[in-house]
N, C-alpha and C positions, 0 to 999 in steps of 0.2 A: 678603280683605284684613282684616288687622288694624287698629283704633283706633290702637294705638298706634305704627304704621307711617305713621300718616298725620299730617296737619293738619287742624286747625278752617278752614274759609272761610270759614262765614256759616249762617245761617238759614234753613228759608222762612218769610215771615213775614205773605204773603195770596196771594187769588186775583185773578187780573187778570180775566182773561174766561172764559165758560161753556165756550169751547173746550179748557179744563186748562190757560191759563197762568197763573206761577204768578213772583212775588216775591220775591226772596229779598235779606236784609239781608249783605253781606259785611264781615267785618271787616278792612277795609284801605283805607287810604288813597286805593287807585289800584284800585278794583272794574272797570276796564273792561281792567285783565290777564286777566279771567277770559271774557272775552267770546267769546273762540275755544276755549274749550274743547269737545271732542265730549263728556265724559260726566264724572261725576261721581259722589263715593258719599254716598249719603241713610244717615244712623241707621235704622234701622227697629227694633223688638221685636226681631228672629231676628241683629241684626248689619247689617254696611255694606251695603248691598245696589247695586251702579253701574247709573246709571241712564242714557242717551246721551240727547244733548242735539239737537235737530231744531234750534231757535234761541234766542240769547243776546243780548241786547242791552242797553243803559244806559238803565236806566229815574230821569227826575229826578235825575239825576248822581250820585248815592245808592244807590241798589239794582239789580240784575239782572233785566230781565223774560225769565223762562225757558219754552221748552216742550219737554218730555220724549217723545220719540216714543213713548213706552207710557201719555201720560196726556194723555186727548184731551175729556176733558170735566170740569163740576165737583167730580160725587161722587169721582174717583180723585182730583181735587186737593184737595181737604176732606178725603182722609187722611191727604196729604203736610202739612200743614199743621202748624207748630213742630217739624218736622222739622230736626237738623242737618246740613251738609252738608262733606264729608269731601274732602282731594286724598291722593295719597300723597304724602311726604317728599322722595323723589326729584324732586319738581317744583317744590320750591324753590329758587329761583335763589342759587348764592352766596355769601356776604356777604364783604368783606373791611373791613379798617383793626379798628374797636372795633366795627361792626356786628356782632351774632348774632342766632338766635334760640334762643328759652329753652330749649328742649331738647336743643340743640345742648352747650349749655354744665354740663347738669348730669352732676356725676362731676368735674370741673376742680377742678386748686387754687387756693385765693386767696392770692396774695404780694403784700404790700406792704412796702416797703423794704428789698428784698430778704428779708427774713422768711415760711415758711409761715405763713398762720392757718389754714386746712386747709381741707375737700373741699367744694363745693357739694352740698348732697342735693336742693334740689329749689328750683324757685323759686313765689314765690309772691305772686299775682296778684288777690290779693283785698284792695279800699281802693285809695287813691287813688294808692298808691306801689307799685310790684314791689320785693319782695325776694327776695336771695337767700339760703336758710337752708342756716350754714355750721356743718357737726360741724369744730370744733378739734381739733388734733391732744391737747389735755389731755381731751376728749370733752364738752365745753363746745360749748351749741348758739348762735348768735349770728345774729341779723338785721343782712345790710347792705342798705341804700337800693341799688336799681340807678337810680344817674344818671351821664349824660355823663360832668361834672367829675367823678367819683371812678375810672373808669375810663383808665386810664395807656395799656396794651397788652392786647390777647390773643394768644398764641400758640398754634394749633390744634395745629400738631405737637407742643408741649409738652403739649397739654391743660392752659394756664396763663391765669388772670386776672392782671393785675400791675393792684393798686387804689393809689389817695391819696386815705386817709380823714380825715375831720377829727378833729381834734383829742379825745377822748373816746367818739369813738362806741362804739367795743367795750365802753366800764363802763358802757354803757347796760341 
């Protein structure tokens, strides 16, 4: 399996007990979707390596206490340790209305007022705000805020954002 077939879940990010279970930080909201999962793919050096999962549970409503039927004591879980943890893409559920997620939407045009500004290249998720950095169809690179209010529509079948931006933000 490829990285970039997949998604980020979370972390591991300690050990629970000498028996190999093991912690793991999930990045979402709703971490106890992940709770019935059988297996999972750990980053390792060599690539995603899937790992099946023996039990999964809600540890302090926050994180994952997991144990891996191949890692039964502490030293195998002391190498798992800051380890990321991968799903594939296909196991994302959906989204519809203006919900996406980011990689869904990169390659899309951005219109507003009926007007091209042109393509999303990539979004970016670094700082306290996501952007999405858009090449213009002049070849002008442009940072927009991804919020709510400036989001109108998406249309999938178009591969279309329809945005309302404020007032000046493009001569920013």
């Amino acid at each position: 399996m490829k990285k970039e077939d997949c998604f980020y879940v979370g972390t591991l990010v300690g050990k629970f007990s000498f028996k190999g279970e093991m912690l793991a930080k999930v990045d979402s909201d709703t971490p106890e979707e992940y709770i019935t999962l059988e297996s999972i793919f750990v980053e390792l050096s060599t690539g995603l390596v899937p790992f099946f999962i023996k039990k999964c549970q809600l540890h302090k409503s926050e994180l994952l206490r997991i144990q891996f039927d191949s890692v039964d004591n502490e030293a195998a879980a002391m190498a798992l340790l800051k380890k990321d943890l991968y799903l594939p893409l296909s196991l994302l559920p959906p989204l519809k209305g203006t919900q996406f997620y980011y990689h869904e939407v990169v390659g899309f045009s951005v219109e507003e007022d009926g007007k091209l500004l042109g393509a999303i290249q990539q979004v970016i998720e670094s700082g306290a705000q996501a952007l999405f950095q858009v090449q213009t169809e002049e070849g002008k690179e442009v940072l927009i805020p991804i919020h709510d209010d400036f989001i109108v529509a998406i249309h999938r079948d178009l591969k279309k954002i329809v945005m309302q931006l404020p007032e000046g933000l493009l001569e920013l």
